[in-house]
C-alpha positions as CSV (number, residue, x, y, z in Angstrom):
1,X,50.8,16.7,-17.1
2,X,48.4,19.0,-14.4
3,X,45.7,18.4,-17.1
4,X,46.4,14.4,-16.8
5,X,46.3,14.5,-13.1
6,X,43.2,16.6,-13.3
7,X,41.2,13.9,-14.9
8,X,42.8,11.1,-13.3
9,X,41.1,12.8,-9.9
10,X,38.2,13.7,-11.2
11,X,38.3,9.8,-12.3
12,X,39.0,8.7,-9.0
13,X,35.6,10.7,-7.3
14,X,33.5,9.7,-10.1
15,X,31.1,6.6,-8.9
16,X,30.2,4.6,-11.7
17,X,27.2,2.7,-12.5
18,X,27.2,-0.7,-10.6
19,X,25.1,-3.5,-10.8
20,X,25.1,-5.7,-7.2
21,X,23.9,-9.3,-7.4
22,X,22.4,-10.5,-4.6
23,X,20.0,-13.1,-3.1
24,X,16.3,-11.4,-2.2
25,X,16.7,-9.3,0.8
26,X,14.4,-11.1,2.9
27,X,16.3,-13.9,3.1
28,X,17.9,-14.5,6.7
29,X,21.5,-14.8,7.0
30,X,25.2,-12.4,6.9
31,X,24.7,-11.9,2.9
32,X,21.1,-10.3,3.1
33,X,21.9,-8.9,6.1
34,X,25.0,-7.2,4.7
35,X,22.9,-5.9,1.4
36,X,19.7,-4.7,3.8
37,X,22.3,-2.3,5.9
38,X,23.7,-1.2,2.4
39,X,21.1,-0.7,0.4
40,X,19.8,2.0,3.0
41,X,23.3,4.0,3.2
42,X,23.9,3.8,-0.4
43,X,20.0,5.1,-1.2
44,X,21.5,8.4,-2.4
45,X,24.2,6.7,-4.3
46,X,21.9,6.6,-8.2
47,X,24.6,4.7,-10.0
48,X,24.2,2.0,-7.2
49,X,21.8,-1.0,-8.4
50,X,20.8,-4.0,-6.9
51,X,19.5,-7.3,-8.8
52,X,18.0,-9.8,-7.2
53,X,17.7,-13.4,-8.0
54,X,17.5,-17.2,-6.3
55,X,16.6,-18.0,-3.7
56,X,14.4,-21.2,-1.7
57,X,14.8,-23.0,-5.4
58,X,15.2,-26.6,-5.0
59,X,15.5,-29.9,-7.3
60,X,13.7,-29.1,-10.3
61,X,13.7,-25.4,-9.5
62,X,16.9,-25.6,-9.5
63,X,17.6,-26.9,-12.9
64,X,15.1,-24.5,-14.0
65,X,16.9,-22.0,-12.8
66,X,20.4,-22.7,-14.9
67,X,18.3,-21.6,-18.1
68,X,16.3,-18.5,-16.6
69,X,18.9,-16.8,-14.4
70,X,21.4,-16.3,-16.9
71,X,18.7,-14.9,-19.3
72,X,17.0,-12.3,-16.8
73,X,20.8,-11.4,-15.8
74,X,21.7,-10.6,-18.9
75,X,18.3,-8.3,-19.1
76,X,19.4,-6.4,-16.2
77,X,23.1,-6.2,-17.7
78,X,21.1,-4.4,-20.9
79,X,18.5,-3.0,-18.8
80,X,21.0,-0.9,-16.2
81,X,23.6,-0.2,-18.9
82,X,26.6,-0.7,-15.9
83,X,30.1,-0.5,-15.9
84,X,31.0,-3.0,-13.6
85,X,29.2,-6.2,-11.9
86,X,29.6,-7.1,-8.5
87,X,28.7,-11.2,-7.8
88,X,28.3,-12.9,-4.3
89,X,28.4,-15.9,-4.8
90,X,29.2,-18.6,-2.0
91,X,31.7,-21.6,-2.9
92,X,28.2,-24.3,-3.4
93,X,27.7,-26.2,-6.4
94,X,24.6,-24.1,-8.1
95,X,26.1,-20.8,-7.1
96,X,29.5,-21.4,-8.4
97,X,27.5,-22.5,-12.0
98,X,25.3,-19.7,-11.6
99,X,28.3,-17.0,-11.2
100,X,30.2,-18.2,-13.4
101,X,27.7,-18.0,-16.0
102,X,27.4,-14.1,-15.0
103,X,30.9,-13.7,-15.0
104,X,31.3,-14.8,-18.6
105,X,28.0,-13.0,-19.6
106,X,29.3,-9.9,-18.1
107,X,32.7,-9.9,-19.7
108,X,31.4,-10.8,-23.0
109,X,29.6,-7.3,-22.4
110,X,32.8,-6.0,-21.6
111,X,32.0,-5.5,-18.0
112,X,34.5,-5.0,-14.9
113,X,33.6,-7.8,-12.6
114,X,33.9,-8.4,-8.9
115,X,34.1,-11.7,-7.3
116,X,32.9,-11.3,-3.8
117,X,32.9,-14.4,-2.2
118,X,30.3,-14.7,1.1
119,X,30.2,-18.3,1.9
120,X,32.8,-21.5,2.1
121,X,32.1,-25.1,1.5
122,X,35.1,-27.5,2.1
123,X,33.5,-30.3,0.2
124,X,32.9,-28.7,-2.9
125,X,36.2,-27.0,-2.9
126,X,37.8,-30.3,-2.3
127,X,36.0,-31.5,-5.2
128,X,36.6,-28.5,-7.4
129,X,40.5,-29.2,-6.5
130,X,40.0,-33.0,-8.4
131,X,38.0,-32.5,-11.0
132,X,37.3,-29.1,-12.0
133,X,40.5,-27.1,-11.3
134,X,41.2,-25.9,-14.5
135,X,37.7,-24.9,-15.2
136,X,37.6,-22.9,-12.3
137,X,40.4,-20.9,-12.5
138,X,39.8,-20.0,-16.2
139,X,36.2,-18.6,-15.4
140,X,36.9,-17.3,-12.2
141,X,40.4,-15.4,-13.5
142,X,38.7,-13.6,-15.7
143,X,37.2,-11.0,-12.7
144,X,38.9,-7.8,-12.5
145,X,39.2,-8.4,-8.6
146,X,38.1,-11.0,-6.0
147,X,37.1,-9.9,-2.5
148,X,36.9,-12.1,0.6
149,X,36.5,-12.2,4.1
150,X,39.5,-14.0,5.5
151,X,43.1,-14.7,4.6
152,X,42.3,-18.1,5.1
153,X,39.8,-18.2,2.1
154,X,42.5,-15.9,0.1
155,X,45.1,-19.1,0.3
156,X,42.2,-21.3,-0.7
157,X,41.4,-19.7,-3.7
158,X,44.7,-19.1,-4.7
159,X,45.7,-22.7,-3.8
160,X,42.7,-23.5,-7.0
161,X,44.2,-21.1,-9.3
162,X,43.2,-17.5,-8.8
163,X,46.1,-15.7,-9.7
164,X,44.7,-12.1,-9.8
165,X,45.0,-9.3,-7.3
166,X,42.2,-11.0,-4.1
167,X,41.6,-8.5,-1.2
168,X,40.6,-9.1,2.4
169,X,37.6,-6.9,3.2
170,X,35.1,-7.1,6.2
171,X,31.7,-7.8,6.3
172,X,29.2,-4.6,8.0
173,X,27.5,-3.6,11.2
174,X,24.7,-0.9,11.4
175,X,26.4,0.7,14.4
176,X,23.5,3.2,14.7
177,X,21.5,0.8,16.6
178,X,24.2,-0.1,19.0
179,X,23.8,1.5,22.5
180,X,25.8,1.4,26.0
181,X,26.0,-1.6,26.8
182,X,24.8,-3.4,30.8
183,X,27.0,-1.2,33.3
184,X,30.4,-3.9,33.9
185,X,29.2,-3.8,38.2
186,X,26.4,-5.2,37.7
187,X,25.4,-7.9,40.2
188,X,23.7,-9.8,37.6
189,X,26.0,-11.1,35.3
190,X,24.5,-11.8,31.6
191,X,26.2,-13.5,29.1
192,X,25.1,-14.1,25.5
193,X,25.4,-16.8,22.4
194,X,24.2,-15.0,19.3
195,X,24.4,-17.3,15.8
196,X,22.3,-19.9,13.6
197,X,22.0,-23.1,15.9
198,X,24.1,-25.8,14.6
199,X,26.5,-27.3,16.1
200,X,29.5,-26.4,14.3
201,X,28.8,-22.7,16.1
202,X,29.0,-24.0,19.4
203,X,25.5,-23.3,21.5
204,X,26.3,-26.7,23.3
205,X,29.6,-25.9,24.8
206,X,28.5,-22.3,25.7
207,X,25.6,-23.8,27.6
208,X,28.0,-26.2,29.4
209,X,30.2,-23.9,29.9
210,X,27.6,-21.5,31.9
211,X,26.3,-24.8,33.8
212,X,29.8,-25.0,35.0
213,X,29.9,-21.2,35.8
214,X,27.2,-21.5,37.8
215,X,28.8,-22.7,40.7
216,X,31.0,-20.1,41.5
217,X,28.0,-17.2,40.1
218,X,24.6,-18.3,41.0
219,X,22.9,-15.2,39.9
220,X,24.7,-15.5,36.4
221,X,22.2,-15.5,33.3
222,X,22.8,-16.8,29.9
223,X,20.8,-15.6,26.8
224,X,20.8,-17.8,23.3
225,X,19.4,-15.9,20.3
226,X,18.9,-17.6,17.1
227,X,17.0,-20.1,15.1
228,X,18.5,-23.1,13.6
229,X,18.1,-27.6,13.4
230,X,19.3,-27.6,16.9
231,X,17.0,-25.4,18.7
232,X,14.5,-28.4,19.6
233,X,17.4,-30.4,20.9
234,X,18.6,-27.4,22.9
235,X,15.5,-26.6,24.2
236,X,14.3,-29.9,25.0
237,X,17.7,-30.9,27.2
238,X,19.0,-27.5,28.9
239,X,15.4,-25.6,29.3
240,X,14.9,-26.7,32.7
241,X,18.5,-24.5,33.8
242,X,17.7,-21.9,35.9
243,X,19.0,-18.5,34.3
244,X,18.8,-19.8,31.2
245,X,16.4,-18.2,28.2
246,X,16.2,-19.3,24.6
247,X,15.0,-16.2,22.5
248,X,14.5,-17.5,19.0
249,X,15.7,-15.4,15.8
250,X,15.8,-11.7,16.7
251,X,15.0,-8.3,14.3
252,X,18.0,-5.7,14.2
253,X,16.1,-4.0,17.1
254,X,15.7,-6.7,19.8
255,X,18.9,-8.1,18.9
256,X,21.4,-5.1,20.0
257,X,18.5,-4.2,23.2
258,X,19.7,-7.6,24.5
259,X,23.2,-7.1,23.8
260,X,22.5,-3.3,25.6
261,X,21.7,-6.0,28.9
262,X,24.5,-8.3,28.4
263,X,28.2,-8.1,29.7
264,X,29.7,-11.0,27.5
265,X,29.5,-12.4,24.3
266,X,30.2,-16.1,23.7
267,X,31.0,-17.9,20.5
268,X,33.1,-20.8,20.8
269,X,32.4,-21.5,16.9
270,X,34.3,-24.2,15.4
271,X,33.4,-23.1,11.9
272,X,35.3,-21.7,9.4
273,X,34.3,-18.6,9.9
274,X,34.7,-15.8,7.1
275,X,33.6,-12.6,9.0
276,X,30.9,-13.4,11.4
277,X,28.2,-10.6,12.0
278,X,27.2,-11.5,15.5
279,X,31.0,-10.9,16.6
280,X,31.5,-7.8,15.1
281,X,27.9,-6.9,16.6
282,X,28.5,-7.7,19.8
283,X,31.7,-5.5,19.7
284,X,29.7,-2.7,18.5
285,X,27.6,-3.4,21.8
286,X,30.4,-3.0,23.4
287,X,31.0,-7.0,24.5
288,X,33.7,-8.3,25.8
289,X,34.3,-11.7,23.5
290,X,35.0,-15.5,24.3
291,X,35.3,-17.3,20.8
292,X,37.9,-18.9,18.7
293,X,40.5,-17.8,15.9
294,X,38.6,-19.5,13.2
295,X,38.7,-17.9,9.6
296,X,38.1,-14.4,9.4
297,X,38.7,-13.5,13.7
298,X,42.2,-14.8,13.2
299,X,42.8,-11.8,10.4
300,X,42.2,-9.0,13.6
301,X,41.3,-10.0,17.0
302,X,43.8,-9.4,19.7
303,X,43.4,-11.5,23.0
304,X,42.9,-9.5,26.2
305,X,42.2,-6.0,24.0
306,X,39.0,-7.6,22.1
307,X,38.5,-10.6,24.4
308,X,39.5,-14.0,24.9
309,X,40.5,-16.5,22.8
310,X,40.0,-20.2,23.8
311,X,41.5,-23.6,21.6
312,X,39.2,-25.5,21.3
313,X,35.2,-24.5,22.5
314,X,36.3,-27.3,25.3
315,X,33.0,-26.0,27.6
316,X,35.4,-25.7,30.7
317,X,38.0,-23.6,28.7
318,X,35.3,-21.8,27.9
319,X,33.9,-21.4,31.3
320,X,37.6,-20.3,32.5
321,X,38.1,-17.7,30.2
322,X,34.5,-16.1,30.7
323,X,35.6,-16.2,34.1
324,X,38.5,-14.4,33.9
325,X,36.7,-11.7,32.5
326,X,33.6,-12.0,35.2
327,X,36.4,-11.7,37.8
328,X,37.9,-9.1,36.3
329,X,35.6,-5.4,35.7
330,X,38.6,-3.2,35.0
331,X,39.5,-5.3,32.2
332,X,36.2,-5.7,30.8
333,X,35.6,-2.1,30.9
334,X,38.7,-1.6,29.1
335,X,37.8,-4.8,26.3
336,X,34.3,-2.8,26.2
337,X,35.8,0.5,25.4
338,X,38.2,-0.5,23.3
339,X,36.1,-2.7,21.1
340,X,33.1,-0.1,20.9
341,X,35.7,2.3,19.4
342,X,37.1,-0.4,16.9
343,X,33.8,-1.9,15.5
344,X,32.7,2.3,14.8
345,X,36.1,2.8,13.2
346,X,36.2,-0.1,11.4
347,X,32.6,-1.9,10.7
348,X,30.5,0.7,10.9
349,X,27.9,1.2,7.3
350,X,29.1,4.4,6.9
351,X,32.9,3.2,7.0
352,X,32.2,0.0,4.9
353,X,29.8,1.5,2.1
354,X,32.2,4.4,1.6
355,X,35.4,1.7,1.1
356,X,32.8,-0.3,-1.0
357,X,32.3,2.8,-3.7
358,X,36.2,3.2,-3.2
359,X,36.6,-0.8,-4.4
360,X,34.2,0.1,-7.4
361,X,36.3,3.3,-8.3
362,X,39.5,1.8,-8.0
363,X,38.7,-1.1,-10.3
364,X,36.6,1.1,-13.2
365,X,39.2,3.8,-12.7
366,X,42.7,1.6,-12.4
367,X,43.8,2.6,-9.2
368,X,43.7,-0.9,-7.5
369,X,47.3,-0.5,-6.8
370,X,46.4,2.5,-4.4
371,X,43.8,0.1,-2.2
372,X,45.6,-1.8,0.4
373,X,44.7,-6.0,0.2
374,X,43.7,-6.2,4.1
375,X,40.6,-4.0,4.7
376,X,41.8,-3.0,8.5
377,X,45.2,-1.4,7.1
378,X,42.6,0.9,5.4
379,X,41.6,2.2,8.6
């Protein structure tokens, strides 16, 4: 029996060979992004490896694709001789073919398989819920674990058949280039919108709501960061506000210096949200933050101890609960604490890669009964 518990142990610390799909890491967006600040704390890890593949295909390419990318997969499956596969695939039409391809491939290799799904489309899963149900589930059933990044997306998947054991995890924030944020008596209050512009993220309300801010805080300053269809729009209509300043897409760097000179974070998104990466950065700034309980927030953020939560993006709901928070430094302090102290605890790379190579363990090694299903009870 101490011999049986010896080797289940030495089981459990043994990290074995994993092969990470993932689109190229110069891609922009939370997927790359999440693989970028990865790769670099998992560089010492040498049964971690990474396979690139996809990427700015369209028509034709696309087709093209369905043929090549299972072959070169199945390469790399020969080629890194791994014991488990972990896909990324978001819940679009060519990426649910193109998984589920590698899912079978790697199973008929007798693989261990992780299903980590980034990225939500309601369309296609309203489609997959008429027509292709029972195709679905029967490829998508046959990973040894599916990971996702919101309860809501756990009921989805369940709702289309998924019946096996599907975990809530988070997505990551390289809180190494976080620093103090603005001092909370400043007499310049800054506030910030970080996020692709569409308008399902809501850069329009947060821009009405600071117009109707202004009234009552003249000196106040809003910064927008990000690239996106409705920058022209957005530029063209509010560039004449005093205070205001449109900064484009932002490197890791610039990004978390002009969080360092803000005192609020805004997102009234209206998206389903799995985890987004500009929240949790922001609260590794130290931000205080307005936004909604949309997807993945709902699964952790507590009002008045992380920020504010507002219904509906309505700009002057908005505008009153940012100036709550403006009226009130004690409590931002306290939010800007509090939340520095969480996001280091909870989405820091060094936190998240370490419960990643405890994922991979506990599925090569049979311990997945030992992992709790919601990533911040790990914590």
């Amino acid at each position: 029996m101490k011999l049986f518990q010896k080797l289940k142990q030495a089981n459990k610390d043994r990290t074995p060979k994993v092969l990470i799909t993932i689109l190229p890491l110069s891609c922009l967006g939370g997927v790359s992004n999440y693989y970028r600040v990865v790769k670099r704390y998992l560089a010492d890890v040498k049964e971690i490896r990474f396979y690139e593949h996809g990427g700015g295909r369209s028509g034709i390419g696309i087709l093209a694709a369905m043929i090549t990318e299972p072959i070169q997969f199945l390469s790399a499956l020969v080629r890194n001789n791994c014991k488990l596969v972990h896909l990324n695939p978001s819940l679009h039409s060519h990426d649910v073919v193109r998984n589920g391809a590698y899912l079978l491939l790697a199973k008929l290799m007798g693989k261990k398989v992780i299903v980590f799904w980034r990225g939500w489309n309601n369309s296609i899963e309203s489609l997959i819920h008429k027509r292709f149900k029972t195709i679905f589930s029967a490829v998508f059933n046959r990973a040894d674990l599916t990971l996702v990044l919101a309860t809501e997306f756990k009921k989805k998947l369940e709702s289309l058949g998924i019946d096996h054991k599907i975990m809530i995890t988070s997505t990551i924030v390289d809180t190494s280039l976080a620093s103090e944020p603005s001092p909370p008596g400043d007499s310049h209050k800054q506030l910030m919108f970080m996020s692709r512009l569409v308008k399902e993220k809501g850069p329009l309300e947060t821009i009405d709501a600071f117009r109707l801010l202004k009234d009552d805080h003249p000196d106040l300053r809003l910064s927008v960061a990000g690239d996106g269809p409705e920058k022209t729009m957005l530029e063209k209509k509010y560039g004449h506000l005093e205070g205001l300043c449109f900064h484009g897409y932002l490197n890791e760097t610039d990004k978390f210096d002009l969080m360092a000179r803000s005192n609020l974070f805004i997102f009234p998104t209206r998206y389903g949200e799995g985890m987004p990466n500009c929240v949790l950065e922001a609260m590794a700034a130290g931000l205080p933050v307005v936004t909604r309980a949309v997807g993945g927030i709902r699964d952790f953020f507590l009002p008045g101890r992380h920020g504010l939560l507002v219904d509906n993006g309505d700009p002057r709901e908005v505008a009153d609960a940012v100036n709550t928070l403006l009226k009130d430094e004690n409590l931002r302090k306290s939010i800007s604490d509090f939340n520095r102290s969480y996001a280091m605890s909870h989405f820091s790379a060094t936190i998240v890669s370490e419960y990643l190579i405890d994922i991979y363990r506990a599925v090569c090694y049979q311990t997945l009964d030992e992992m709790p299903d919601k990533w911040f009870m790990a914590h």
